[in-house]
C-alpha positions in Angstrom: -4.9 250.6 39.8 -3.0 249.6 36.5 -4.7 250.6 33.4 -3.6 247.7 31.2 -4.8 245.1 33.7 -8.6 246.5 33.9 -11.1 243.7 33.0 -8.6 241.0 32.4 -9.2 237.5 34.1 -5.8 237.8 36.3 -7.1 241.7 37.4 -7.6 240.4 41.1 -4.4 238.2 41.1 -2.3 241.1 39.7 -4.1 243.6 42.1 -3.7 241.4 45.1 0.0 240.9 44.4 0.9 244.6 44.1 -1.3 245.3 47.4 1.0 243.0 49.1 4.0 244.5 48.1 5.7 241.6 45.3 5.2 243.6 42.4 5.5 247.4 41.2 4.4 248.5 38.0 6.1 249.3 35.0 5.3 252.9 35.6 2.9 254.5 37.5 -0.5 253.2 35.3 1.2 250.8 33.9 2.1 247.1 34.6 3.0 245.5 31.0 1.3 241.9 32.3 2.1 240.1 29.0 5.7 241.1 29.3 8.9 238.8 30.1 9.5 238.3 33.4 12.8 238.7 33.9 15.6 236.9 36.6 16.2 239.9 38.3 12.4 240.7 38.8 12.0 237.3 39.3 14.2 236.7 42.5 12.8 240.3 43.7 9.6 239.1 43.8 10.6 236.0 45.6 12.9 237.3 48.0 9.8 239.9 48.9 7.8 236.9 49.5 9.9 235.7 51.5 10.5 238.8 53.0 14.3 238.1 52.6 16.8 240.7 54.6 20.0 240.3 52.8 23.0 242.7 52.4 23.7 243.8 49.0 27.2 241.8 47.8 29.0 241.8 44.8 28.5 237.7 43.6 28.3 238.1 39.8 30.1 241.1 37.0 26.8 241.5 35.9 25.1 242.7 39.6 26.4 246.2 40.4 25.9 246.2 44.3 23.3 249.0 44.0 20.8 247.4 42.0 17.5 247.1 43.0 17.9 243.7 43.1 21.2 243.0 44.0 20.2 242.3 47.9 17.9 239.7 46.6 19.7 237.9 44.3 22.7 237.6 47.6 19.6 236.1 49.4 18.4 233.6 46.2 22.3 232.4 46.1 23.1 231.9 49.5 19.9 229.8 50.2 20.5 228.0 47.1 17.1 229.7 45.4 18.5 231.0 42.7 21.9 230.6 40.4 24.0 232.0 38.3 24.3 231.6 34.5 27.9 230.3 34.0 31.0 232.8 33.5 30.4 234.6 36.9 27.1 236.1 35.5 23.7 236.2 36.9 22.2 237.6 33.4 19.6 239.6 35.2 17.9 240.6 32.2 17.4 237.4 30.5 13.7 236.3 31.1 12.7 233.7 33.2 11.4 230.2 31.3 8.1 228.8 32.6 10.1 225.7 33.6 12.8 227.6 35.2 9.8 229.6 37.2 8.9 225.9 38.6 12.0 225.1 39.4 13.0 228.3 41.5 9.4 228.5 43.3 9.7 224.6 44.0 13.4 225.5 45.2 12.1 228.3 47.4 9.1 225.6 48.5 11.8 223.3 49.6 13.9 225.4 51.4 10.8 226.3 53.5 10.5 222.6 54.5 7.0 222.6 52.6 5.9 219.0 51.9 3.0 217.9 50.0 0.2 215.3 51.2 0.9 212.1 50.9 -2.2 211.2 48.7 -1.9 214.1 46.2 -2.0 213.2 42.9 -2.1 215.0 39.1 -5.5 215.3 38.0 -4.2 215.4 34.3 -0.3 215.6 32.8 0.2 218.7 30.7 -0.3 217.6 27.0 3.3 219.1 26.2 4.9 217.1 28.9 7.6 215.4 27.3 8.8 219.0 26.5 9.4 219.7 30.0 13.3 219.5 30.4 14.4 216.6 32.5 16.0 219.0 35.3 12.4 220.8 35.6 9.8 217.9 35.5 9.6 217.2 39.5 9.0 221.0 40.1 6.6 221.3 37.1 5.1 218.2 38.5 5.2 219.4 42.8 3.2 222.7 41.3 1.3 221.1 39.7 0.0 219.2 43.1 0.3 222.0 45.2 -2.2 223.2 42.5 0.1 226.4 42.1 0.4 226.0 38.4 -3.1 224.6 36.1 -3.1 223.4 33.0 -3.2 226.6 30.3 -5.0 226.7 27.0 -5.9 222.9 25.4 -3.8 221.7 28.7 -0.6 222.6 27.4 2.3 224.2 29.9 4.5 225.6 27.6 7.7 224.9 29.5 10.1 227.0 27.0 8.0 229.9 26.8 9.3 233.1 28.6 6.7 233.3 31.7 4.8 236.6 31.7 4.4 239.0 34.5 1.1 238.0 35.0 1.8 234.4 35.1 3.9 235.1 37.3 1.5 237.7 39.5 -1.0 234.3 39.5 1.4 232.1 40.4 2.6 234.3 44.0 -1.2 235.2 44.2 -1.5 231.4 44.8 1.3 231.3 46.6 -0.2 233.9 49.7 -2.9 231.6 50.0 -1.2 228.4 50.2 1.7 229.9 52.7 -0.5 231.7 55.2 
């Protein structure tokens, strides 16, 4: 499909995402995996997911109402999924934190009345995990039992790091097996 995703280990993940309609390419053989994902993709993908049917309205100066994403970030905000960055912005450009991916997905987990099994347990904390911000650490932790999120190279999550579109492509690939 994509050129730059032949042969990689997250080929299938990326593939089966953009079958089912979450992602687009960057361009038409292109995907850019190891790029930022951004808020504005972000909450696109999401509110795809979710399959989210929201009017385009004018919340934030930095969402013109014909965006491409402007009807999903109305959906994010009004179910309390997503937020804006201070100053009436939404900064839809600005990527997306692996901590702050956590957050939203467990946010979006939530407000589908998901619960986890009462007997599930981490296997093994993140070696970085005292560098998970305070306001992140039960998401990191509920994706981490939902077994959404796994431990990257030498078990280290990388909280601050700018999560990647295909980190992120894994992630909802995981996601439409777990939410069937």
């Amino acid at each position: 499909m994509f050129t730059d995703v032949q042969g990689r280990k997250d080929q299938y993940d990326i593939d089966a995402v953009v079958k089912a309609g979450l992602f687009s390419g960057t361009s038409e053989n292109n995907f850019e995996p190891d790029a930022p994902m951004t808020r504005a993709m972000f909450v696109t993908v999401l509110g795809r997911f979710a399959n989210a049917k929201e009017p385009a309205i004018k919340r934030f100066d930095d969402v013109p109402i014909e965006a491409w994403y402007a009807p999903y970030v109305a959906w994010g905000v009004r179910f309390g999924i997503m937020k804006g960055t201070g100053d009436s912005l939404f900064s839809p450009d600005k990527a997306v934190s692996r901590q702050e991916m956590a957050v939203l997905v467990d946010r979006y987990l939530t407000f589908r009345g998901i619960k986890l099994p009462p007997d599930a347990q981490v296997k093994q904390e993140f070696c970085d995990v005292k560098q998970i911000a305070p306001w992140a650490q039960a998401s990191v932790t509920r994706l981490q039992l939902f077994e959404l999120i796994e431990y990257g190279e030498n078990l280290y999550y990388r909280p601050e790091d700018a999560a990647t579109r295909a980190e992120v492509a894994v992630l909802f690939a995981r996601l439409l097996e777990f939410v069937k």
